[in-house]
C-alpha positions as CSV (number, residue, x, y, z in Angstrom):
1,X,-33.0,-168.7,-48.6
2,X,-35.6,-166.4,-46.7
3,X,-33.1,-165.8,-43.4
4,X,-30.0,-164.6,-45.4
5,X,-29.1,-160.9,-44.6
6,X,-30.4,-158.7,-47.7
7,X,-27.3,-157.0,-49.6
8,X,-25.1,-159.7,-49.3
9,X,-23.6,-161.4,-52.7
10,X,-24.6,-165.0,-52.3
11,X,-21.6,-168.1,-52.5
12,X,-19.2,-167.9,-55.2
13,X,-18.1,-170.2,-58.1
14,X,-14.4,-170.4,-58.0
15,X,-13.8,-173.9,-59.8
16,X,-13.1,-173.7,-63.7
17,X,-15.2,-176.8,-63.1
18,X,-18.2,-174.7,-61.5
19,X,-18.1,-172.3,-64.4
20,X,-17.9,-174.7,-67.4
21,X,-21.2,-176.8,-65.6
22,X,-23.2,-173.8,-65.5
23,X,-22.4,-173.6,-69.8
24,X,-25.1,-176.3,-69.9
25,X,-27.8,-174.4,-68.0
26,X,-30.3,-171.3,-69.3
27,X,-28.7,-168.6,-71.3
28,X,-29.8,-165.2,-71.2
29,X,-28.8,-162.5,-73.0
30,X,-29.0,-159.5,-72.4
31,X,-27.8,-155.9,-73.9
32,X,-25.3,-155.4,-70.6
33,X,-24.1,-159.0,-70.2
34,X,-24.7,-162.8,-70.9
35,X,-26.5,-164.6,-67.4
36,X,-26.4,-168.4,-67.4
37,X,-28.2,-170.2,-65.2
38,X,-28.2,-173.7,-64.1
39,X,-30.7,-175.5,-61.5
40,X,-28.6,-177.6,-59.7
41,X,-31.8,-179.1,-58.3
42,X,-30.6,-178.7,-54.5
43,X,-31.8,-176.9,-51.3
44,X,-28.5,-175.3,-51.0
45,X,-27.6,-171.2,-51.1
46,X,-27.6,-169.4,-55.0
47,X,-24.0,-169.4,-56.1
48,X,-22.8,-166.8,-58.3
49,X,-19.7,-166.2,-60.8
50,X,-18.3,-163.4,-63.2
51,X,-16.3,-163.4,-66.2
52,X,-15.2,-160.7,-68.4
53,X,-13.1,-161.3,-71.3
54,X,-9.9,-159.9,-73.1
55,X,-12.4,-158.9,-76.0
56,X,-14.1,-156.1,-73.2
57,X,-10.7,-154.2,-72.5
58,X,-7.4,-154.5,-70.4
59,X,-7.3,-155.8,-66.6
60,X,-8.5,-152.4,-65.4
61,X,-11.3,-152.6,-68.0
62,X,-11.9,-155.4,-66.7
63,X,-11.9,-155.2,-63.2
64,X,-14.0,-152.7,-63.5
65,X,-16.7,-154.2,-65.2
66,X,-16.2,-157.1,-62.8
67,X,-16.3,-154.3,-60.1
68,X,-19.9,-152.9,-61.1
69,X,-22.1,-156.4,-61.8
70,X,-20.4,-157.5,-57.8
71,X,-21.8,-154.0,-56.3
72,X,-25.2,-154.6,-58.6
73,X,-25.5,-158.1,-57.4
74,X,-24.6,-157.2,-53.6
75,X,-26.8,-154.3,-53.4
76,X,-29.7,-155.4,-55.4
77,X,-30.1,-158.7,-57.4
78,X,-29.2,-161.3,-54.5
79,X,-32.5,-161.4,-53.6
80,X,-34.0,-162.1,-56.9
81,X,-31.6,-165.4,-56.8
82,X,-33.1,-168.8,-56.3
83,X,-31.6,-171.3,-53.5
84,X,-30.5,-174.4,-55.9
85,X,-29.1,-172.8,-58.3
86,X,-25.9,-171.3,-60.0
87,X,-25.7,-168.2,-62.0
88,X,-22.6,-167.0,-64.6
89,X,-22.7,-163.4,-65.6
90,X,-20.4,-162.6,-68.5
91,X,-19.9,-158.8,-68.4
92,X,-19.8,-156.6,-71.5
93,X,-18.2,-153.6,-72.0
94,X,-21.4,-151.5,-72.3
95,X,-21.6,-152.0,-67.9
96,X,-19.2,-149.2,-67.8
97,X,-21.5,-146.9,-69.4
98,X,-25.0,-147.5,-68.3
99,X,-26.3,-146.0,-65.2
100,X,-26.3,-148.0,-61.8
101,X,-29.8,-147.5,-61.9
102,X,-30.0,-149.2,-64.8
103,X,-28.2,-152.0,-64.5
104,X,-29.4,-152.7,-61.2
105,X,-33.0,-153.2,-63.0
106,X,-31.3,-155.4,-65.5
107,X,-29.8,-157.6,-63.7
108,X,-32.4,-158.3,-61.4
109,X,-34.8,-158.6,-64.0
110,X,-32.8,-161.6,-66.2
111,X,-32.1,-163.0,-62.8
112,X,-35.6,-163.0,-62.5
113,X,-35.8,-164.8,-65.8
114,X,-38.6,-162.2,-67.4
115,X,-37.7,-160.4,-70.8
């Protein structure tokens, strides 16, 4: 959507429901995180979801990881987000340790969908 405010993150998944749907879309991988994509073929805003799991680390592990792809996607990648569609990024511990700079470029460019 052209008229939303840049640096904003776009609607959320919440639903167990929303996630498990996007599991049938595109998967990209990535050396930072897992990004799955599903067109949901509608004119409404990008929606966008993050999971990290108990393989990464403990809740503040976690929640950090969690914590860095949200700032990435706020700041950054929102724009690079299609309206119709519903993105799942699946953090990996290796967030923690690349630069902001770095991920940032990641991000935007699986969002993006180039390699």
């Amino acid at each position: 959507m052209s008229d939303r405010p840049t640096g904003r993150i776009p609607g959320r998944l919440k639903k167990r429901s929303e996630f498990l749907a996007v599991r049938r879309g595109e998967k990209r991988r990535g050396r930072l995180f897992l990004l799955e994509v599903l067109d949901r073929a509608d004119g409404d805003a990008p929606r966008v979801g993050f999971t990290v799991t108990k393989k990464v680390g403990n809740a503040v592990v976690r929640n950090r990881v969690r914590r860095r792809l949200k700032e990435a996607t706020r700041v950054h990648a929102a724009d690079d987000m299609t309206t119709g569609s519903d993105y799942v990024i699946v953090g990996r511990r290796e967030v923690l340790n690349a630069s902001f700079d770095d991920l940032k470029r990641e991000l935007s460019r699986r969002i993006r969908g180039s390699r």
